[in-house]
C-alpha positions in Angstrom: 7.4 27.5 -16.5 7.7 24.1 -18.0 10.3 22.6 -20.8 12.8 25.8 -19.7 16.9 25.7 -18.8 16.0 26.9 -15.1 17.7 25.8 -12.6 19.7 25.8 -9.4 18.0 25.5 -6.2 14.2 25.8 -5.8 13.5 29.6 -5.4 12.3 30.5 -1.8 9.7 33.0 -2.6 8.0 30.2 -4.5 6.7 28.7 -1.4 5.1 32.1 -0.8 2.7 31.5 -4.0 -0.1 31.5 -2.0 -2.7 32.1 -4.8 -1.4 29.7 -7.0 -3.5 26.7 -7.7 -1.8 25.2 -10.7 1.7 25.5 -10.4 4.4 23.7 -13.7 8.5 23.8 -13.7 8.9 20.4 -15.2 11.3 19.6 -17.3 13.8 22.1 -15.7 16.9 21.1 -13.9 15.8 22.6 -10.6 18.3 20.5 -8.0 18.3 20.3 -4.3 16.0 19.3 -1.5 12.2 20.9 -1.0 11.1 22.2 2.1 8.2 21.8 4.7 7.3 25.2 3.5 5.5 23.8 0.4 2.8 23.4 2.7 2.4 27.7 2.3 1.4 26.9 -1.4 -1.9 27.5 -2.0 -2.6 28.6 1.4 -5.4 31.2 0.3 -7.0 28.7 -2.4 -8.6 26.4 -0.4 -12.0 26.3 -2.6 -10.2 25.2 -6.0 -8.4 21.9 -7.1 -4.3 22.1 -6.8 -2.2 20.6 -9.5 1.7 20.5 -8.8 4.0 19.3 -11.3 7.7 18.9 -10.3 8.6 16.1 -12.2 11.7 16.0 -14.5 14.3 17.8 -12.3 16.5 16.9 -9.9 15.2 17.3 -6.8 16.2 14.9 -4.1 16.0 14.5 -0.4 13.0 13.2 1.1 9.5 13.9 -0.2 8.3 16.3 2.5 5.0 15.1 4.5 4.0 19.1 4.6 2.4 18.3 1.0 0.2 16.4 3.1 -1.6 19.7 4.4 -2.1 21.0 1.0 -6.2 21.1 1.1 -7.8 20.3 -2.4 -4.1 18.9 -4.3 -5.7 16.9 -7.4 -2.3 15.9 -8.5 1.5 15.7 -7.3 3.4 14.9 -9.9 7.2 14.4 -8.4 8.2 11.6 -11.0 11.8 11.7 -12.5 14.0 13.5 -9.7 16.3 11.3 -7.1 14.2 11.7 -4.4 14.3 9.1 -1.7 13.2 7.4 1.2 8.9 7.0 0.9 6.2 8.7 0.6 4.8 9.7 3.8 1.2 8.7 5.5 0.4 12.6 5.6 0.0 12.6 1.8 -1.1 9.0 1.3 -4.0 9.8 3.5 -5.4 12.3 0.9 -5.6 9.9 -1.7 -8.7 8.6 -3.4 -10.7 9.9 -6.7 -13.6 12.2 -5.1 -13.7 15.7 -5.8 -10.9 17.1 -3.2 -8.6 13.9 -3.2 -5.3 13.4 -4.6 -6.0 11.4 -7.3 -2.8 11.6 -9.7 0.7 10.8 -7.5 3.7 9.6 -9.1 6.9 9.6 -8.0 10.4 7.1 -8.9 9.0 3.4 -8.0 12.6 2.3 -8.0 14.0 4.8 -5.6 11.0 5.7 -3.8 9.1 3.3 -1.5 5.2 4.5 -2.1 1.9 2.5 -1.5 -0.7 4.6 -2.2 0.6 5.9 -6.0 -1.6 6.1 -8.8 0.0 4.8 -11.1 1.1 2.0 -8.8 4.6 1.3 -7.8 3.5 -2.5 -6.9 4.8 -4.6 -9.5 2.2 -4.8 -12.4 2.9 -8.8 -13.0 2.4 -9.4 -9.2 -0.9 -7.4 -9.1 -2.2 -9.5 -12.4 -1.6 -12.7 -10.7 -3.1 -11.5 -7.6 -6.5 -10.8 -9.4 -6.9 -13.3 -11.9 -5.6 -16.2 -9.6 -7.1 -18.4 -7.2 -7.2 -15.6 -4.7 -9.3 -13.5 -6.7 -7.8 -10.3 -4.9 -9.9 -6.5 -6.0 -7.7 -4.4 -7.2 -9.4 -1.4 -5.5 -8.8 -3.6 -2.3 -4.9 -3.2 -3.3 -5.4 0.5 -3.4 -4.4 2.5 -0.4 -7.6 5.1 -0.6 -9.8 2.5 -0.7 -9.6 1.3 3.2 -12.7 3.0 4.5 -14.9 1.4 2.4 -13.5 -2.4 2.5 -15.3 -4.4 5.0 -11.8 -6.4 6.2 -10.4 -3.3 6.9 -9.0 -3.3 10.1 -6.5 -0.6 10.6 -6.1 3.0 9.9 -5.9 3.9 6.8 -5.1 1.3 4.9 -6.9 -2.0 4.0 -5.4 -5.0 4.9 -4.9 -6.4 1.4 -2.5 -3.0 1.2 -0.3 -3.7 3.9 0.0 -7.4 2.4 1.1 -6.5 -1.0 3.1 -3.4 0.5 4.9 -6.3 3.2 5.9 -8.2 -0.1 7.2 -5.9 -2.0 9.2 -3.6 0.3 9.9 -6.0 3.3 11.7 -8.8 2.1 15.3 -9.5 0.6 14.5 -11.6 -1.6 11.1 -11.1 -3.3 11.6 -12.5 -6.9 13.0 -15.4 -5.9 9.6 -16.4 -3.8 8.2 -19.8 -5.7 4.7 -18.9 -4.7 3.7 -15.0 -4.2 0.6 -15.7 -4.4 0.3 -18.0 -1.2 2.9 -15.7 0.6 0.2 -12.3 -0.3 -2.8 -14.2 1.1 -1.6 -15.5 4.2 -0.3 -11.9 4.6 -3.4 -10.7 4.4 -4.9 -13.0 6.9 -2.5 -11.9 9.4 -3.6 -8.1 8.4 -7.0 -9.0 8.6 -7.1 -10.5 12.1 -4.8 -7.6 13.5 -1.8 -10.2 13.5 0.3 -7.6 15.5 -2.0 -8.9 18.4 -1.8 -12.5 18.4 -0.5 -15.0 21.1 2.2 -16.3 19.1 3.4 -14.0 15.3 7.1 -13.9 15.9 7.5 -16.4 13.3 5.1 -14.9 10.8 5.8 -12.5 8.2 9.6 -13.5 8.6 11.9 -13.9 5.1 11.8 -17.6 6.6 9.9 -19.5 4.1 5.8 -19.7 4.9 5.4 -22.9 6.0 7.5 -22.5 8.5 5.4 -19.6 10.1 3.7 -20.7 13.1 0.5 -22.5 12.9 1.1 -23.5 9.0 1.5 -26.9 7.3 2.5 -27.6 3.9 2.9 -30.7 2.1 5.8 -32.0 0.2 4.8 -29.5 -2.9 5.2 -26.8 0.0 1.1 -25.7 -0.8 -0.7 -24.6 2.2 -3.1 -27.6 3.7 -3.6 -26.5 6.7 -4.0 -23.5 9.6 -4.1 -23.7 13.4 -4.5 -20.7 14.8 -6.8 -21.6 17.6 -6.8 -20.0 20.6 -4.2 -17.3 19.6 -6.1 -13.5 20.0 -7.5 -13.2 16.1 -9.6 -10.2 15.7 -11.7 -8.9 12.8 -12.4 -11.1 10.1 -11.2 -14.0 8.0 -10.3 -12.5 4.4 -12.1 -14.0 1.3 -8.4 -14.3 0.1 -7.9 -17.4 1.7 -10.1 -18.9 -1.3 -6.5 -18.4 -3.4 -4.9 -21.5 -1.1 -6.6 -24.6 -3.0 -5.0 -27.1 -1.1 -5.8 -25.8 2.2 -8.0 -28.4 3.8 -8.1 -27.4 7.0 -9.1 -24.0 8.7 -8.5 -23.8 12.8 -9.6 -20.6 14.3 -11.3 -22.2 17.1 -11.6 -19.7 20.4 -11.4 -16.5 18.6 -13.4 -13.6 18.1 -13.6 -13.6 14.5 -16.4 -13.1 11.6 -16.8 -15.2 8.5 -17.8 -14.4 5.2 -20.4 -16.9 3.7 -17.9 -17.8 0.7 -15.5 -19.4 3.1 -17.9 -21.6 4.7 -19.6 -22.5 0.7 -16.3 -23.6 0.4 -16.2 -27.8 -0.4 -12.5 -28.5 1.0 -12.2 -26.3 3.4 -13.2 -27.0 7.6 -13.8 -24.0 9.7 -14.1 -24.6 13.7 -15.2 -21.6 14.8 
Protein backbone atom coordinates (compact mmCIF):
# COMPACT_ATOMS: atom_id res chain seq x y z
CA UNK A 1 0.00 0.00 0.00
CA UNK A 2 2.99 2.16 -0.40
CA UNK A 3 3.55 5.75 -2.43
CA UNK A 4 -0.70 6.17 -2.07
CA UNK A 5 -2.86 9.58 -0.82
CA UNK A 6 -4.12 7.39 2.34
CA UNK A 7 -4.61 8.83 5.14
CA UNK A 8 -6.31 9.83 8.42
CA UNK A 9 -5.82 7.75 11.38
CA UNK A 10 -4.31 4.31 11.26
CA UNK A 11 -7.18 1.87 10.56
CA UNK A 12 -8.12 -0.39 13.54
CA UNK A 13 -8.78 -3.60 11.84
CA UNK A 14 -5.10 -3.36 10.69
CA UNK A 15 -3.86 -4.47 13.94
CA UNK A 16 -5.98 -7.56 13.37
CA UNK A 17 -3.62 -8.66 10.34
CA UNK A 18 -2.60 -11.48 11.98
CA UNK A 19 -1.29 -13.41 8.92
CA UNK A 20 0.54 -10.62 7.62
CA UNK A 21 4.28 -10.95 7.68
CA UNK A 22 5.29 -8.15 5.33
CA UNK A 23 3.21 -5.26 5.86
CA UNK A 24 4.05 -1.43 3.53
CA UNK A 25 1.93 2.03 3.84
CA UNK A 26 4.88 4.33 3.46
CA UNK A 27 4.83 7.22 1.89
CA UNK A 28 1.10 7.88 2.98
CA UNK A 29 -0.05 10.57 5.22
CA UNK A 30 -1.42 8.14 7.82
CA UNK A 31 -1.46 10.76 11.15
CA UNK A 32 -2.01 10.04 14.69
CA UNK A 33 -0.61 7.82 17.46
CA UNK A 34 -0.15 3.77 17.16
CA UNK A 35 -1.36 1.53 19.62
CA UNK A 36 -0.10 -1.39 21.93
CA UNK A 37 -2.28 -3.48 19.73
CA UNK A 38 0.50 -3.65 16.97
CA UNK A 39 1.69 -6.35 19.08
CA UNK A 40 -1.57 -8.56 17.44
CA UNK A 41 0.31 -8.18 13.99
CA UNK A 42 1.62 -11.16 12.97
CA UNK A 43 0.35 -13.08 15.81
CA UNK A 44 -0.17 -16.37 13.74
CA UNK A 45 3.20 -16.00 11.75
CA UNK A 46 5.60 -16.82 14.22
CA UNK A 47 7.85 -19.22 11.88
CA UNK A 48 8.55 -16.37 9.13
CA UNK A 49 10.62 -13.04 9.19
CA UNK A 50 8.35 -9.69 9.72
CA UNK A 51 9.08 -6.58 7.86
CA UNK A 52 7.07 -3.38 8.82
CA UNK A 53 7.44 -0.26 7.08
CA UNK A 54 5.76 2.90 8.43
CA UNK A 55 7.99 5.36 7.57
CA UNK A 56 7.02 8.52 5.68
CA UNK A 57 3.70 9.51 7.48
CA UNK A 58 2.87 11.27 10.25
CA UNK A 59 2.55 9.29 12.94
CA UNK A 60 3.48 10.63 16.25
CA UNK A 61 3.18 9.81 19.94
CA UNK A 62 5.44 7.53 21.48
CA UNK A 63 6.90 4.44 19.69
CA UNK A 64 4.91 1.73 21.43
CA UNK A 65 7.18 -1.03 23.39
CA UNK A 66 4.30 -3.71 22.24
CA UNK A 67 6.48 -3.94 18.91
CA UNK A 68 8.78 -5.43 21.25
CA UNK A 69 6.65 -8.82 21.37
CA UNK A 70 6.58 -9.00 17.68
CA UNK A 71 8.47 -12.64 17.40
CA UNK A 72 10.73 -12.83 14.16
CA UNK A 73 10.42 -8.56 13.14
CA UNK A 74 13.58 -8.40 10.59
CA UNK A 75 12.90 -4.74 10.13
CA UNK A 76 10.93 -1.66 11.67
CA UNK A 77 11.20 0.95 9.58
CA UNK A 78 9.34 4.09 11.52
CA UNK A 79 11.72 6.82 9.99
CA UNK A 80 10.16 10.22 8.81
CA UNK A 81 6.99 10.66 11.13
CA UNK A 82 7.13 13.04 14.52
CA UNK A 83 7.28 10.47 16.76
CA UNK A 84 8.86 11.12 20.07
CA UNK A 85 10.17 10.36 23.27
CA UNK A 86 12.78 6.88 22.71
CA UNK A 87 12.77 3.86 21.62
CA UNK A 88 11.91 1.49 24.27
CA UNK A 89 14.31 -1.55 25.87
CA UNK A 90 11.33 -4.07 24.78
CA UNK A 91 12.36 -3.57 21.07
CA UNK A 92 16.06 -2.74 21.59
CA UNK A 93 16.34 -6.06 23.21
CA UNK A 94 15.53 -7.80 19.83
CA UNK A 95 18.16 -6.33 18.06
CA UNK A 96 21.15 -8.08 16.54
CA UNK A 97 21.81 -9.60 12.81
CA UNK A 98 20.99 -13.49 13.41
CA UNK A 99 18.20 -15.07 11.73
CA UNK A 100 15.09 -13.86 14.09
CA UNK A 101 16.62 -10.43 15.20
CA UNK A 102 15.69 -7.06 14.32
CA UNK A 103 18.28 -6.07 12.24
CA UNK A 104 17.04 -2.93 10.22
CA UNK A 105 15.43 -0.06 12.81
CA UNK A 106 15.32 3.44 11.94
CA UNK A 107 13.49 5.93 13.31
CA UNK A 108 13.92 10.34 13.49
CA UNK A 109 17.59 10.64 15.29
CA UNK A 110 16.64 14.23 15.94
CA UNK A 111 13.38 13.68 17.63
CA UNK A 112 13.72 10.36 18.82
CA UNK A 113 16.33 9.29 21.48
CA UNK A 114 17.40 5.53 20.20
CA UNK A 115 20.56 3.49 21.12
CA UNK A 116 20.27 0.40 19.62
CA UNK A 117 19.26 1.81 15.68
CA UNK A 118 20.79 0.46 12.72
CA UNK A 119 21.53 2.92 11.12
CA UNK A 120 22.88 4.63 14.18
CA UNK A 121 21.53 7.80 15.72
CA UNK A 122 25.09 8.36 17.52
CA UNK A 123 26.73 11.02 15.85
CA UNK A 124 28.82 9.56 12.88
CA UNK A 125 31.93 12.16 13.51
CA UNK A 126 31.85 11.10 17.30
CA UNK A 127 31.86 7.29 16.48
CA UNK A 128 34.98 7.91 13.86
CA UNK A 129 37.00 9.56 16.48
CA UNK A 130 36.07 6.98 18.89
CA UNK A 131 37.55 4.17 16.65
CA UNK A 132 40.46 5.48 14.98
CA UNK A 133 41.67 7.45 18.17
CA UNK A 134 43.85 6.62 20.90
CA UNK A 135 41.01 4.74 22.47
CA UNK A 136 40.68 2.40 19.81
CA UNK A 137 36.91 1.76 20.74
CA UNK A 138 34.98 -1.47 18.39
CA UNK A 139 32.41 -0.33 16.83
CA UNK A 140 30.33 -3.52 17.44
CA UNK A 141 31.27 -2.75 21.12
CA UNK A 142 29.14 0.65 20.42
CA UNK A 143 26.31 -1.44 19.23
CA UNK A 144 23.52 -2.22 21.61
CA UNK A 145 22.96 -6.13 20.33
CA UNK A 146 26.31 -6.75 20.82
CA UNK A 147 26.38 -6.93 24.83
CA UNK A 148 26.26 -10.61 25.32
CA UNK A 149 29.09 -11.31 23.59
CA UNK A 150 31.62 -8.41 24.98
CA UNK A 151 33.66 -9.51 27.71
CA UNK A 152 33.30 -5.94 29.82
CA UNK A 153 29.87 -6.27 29.63
CA UNK A 154 28.50 -5.78 32.85
CA UNK A 155 24.81 -5.01 32.77
CA UNK A 156 21.75 -6.17 31.10
CA UNK A 157 21.56 -5.75 27.87
CA UNK A 158 23.75 -3.42 26.88
CA UNK A 159 27.61 -3.21 26.82
CA UNK A 160 29.17 -0.75 28.74
CA UNK A 161 30.85 1.06 25.85
CA UNK A 162 26.82 1.66 24.89
CA UNK A 163 25.77 3.21 27.87
CA UNK A 164 29.00 5.53 27.56
CA UNK A 165 28.40 6.82 24.10
CA UNK A 166 24.43 6.80 24.86
CA UNK A 167 25.41 9.00 28.42
CA UNK A 168 27.21 11.47 25.90
CA UNK A 169 25.04 11.97 23.49
CA UNK A 170 21.64 12.12 25.23
CA UNK A 171 22.64 13.18 28.86
CA UNK A 172 24.37 16.26 28.68
CA UNK A 173 23.42 19.99 27.82
CA UNK A 174 26.07 20.87 26.21
CA UNK A 175 27.70 18.09 24.21
CA UNK A 176 29.35 19.88 21.22
CA UNK A 177 30.90 22.23 23.13
CA UNK A 178 33.00 19.31 25.08
CA UNK A 179 36.93 20.13 24.12
CA UNK A 180 37.79 16.46 24.58
CA UNK A 181 34.89 13.73 23.80
CA UNK A 182 37.07 11.41 23.57
CA UNK A 183 38.49 11.44 27.21
CA UNK A 184 34.85 12.19 28.49
CA UNK A 185 33.55 8.60 26.43
CA UNK A 186 36.39 6.58 28.00
CA UNK A 187 36.25 7.47 31.50
CA UNK A 188 32.42 6.84 30.89
CA UNK A 189 33.10 3.69 30.08
CA UNK A 190 35.23 2.94 33.02
CA UNK A 191 32.56 3.88 35.29
CA UNK A 192 30.09 1.43 33.11
CA UNK A 193 32.60 -1.10 33.25
CA UNK A 194 33.13 -1.25 36.99
CA UNK A 195 29.31 -0.97 37.71
CA UNK A 196 29.94 2.80 38.70
CA UNK A 197 26.25 2.97 40.09
CA UNK A 198 27.88 0.95 42.98
CA UNK A 199 30.85 2.81 44.08
CA UNK A 200 31.70 4.40 47.43
CA UNK A 201 31.90 7.80 46.19
CA UNK A 202 30.13 8.64 42.00
CA UNK A 203 28.02 11.64 42.95
CA UNK A 204 30.47 13.74 41.17
CA UNK A 205 30.93 11.50 38.13
CA UNK A 206 29.09 11.60 35.01
CA UNK A 207 28.00 15.20 36.05
CA UNK A 208 27.86 18.17 33.03
CA UNK A 209 30.73 19.42 35.57
CA UNK A 210 33.78 19.21 33.53
CA UNK A 211 35.80 15.62 34.04
CA UNK A 212 38.51 16.50 35.96
CA UNK A 213 36.64 17.56 38.46
CA UNK A 214 34.89 14.03 38.90
CA UNK A 215 36.00 12.43 41.92
CA UNK A 216 39.19 10.53 41.95
CA UNK A 217 40.59 12.39 38.59
CA UNK A 218 43.57 14.69 38.04
CA UNK A 219 44.38 16.65 35.09
CA UNK A 220 47.14 18.87 34.28
CA UNK A 221 47.17 22.31 33.10
CA UNK A 222 46.23 20.99 29.30
CA UNK A 223 43.15 19.43 31.34
CA UNK A 224 44.46 15.57 29.94
CA UNK A 225 43.87 12.87 32.33
CA UNK A 226 47.26 11.90 34.34
CA UNK A 227 45.93 10.28 36.89
CA UNK A 228 43.02 7.93 38.74
CA UNK A 229 42.42 7.05 42.41
CA UNK A 230 39.80 4.98 42.76
CA UNK A 231 41.11 2.83 45.53
CA UNK A 232 39.20 1.41 47.90
CA UNK A 233 35.84 2.66 46.41
CA UNK A 234 33.54 -0.84 45.49
CA UNK A 235 34.75 -1.26 41.57
CA UNK A 236 33.43 -4.42 40.16
CA UNK A 237 34.01 -6.11 36.80
CA UNK A 238 36.70 -5.09 34.77
CA UNK A 239 38.96 -2.29 33.73
CA UNK A 240 37.99 -1.43 29.98
CA UNK A 241 40.84 -1.60 27.30
CA UNK A 242 39.47 1.96 26.54
CA UNK A 243 41.54 3.53 29.02
CA UNK A 244 44.48 2.96 26.46
CA UNK A 245 42.68 6.31 24.59
CA UNK A 246 44.02 8.58 27.88
CA UNK A 247 47.84 8.99 26.75
CA UNK A 248 48.74 11.06 29.49
CA UNK A 249 47.44 9.07 32.15
CA UNK A 250 50.32 8.07 34.22
CA UNK A 251 48.86 6.73 37.00
CA UNK A 252 46.12 3.98 37.49
CA UNK A 253 44.91 3.45 41.42
CA UNK A 254 42.40 0.74 41.79
CA UNK A 255 44.02 -0.59 44.81
CA UNK A 256 41.33 -2.77 47.24
CA UNK A 257 38.93 -3.66 44.57
CA UNK A 258 37.62 -6.63 43.04
CA UNK A 259 38.51 -6.02 39.64
CA UNK A 260 40.14 -7.98 36.47
CA UNK A 261 42.73 -6.64 34.14
CA UNK A 262 43.19 -7.19 30.64
CA UNK A 263 46.96 -7.90 29.70
CA UNK A 264 47.06 -4.68 27.26
CA UNK A 265 46.73 -2.46 30.30
CA UNK A 266 49.46 -3.81 32.26
CA UNK A 267 51.87 -3.98 28.57
CA UNK A 268 51.20 -0.54 28.93
CA UNK A 269 54.84 1.68 29.40
CA UNK A 270 53.23 4.82 31.18
CA UNK A 271 50.77 3.50 32.92
CA UNK A 272 50.98 2.07 37.04
CA UNK A 273 48.38 -0.30 38.04
CA UNK A 274 48.10 -1.16 42.03
CA UNK A 275 45.98 -3.74 42.12
Amino acid sequence: MSYNSFSGPFPDHFYDLAETFDFDISHNNFTGKLSEKVSKMGLNKDDDKKVFDFSYNKFDGDIPEEFGQINMLVKLALVNNSFGGNVPDAICKNTGIRYNELKDLSVNCSDVECTCCNPSCFPSDLIQKLVDGPAKMKKEHLEYWKATKDPTWTGSPRTAQNKAISWFVDDQKNRTAIENPTQRVVLATLYYATKGDSWKYNSTFLTDDDECNWFGIICNTEKNVTEINLDSNGLQGFLPEELQGLPQLKLLNVTDNNLKIPPSLKNLVTLVIDA
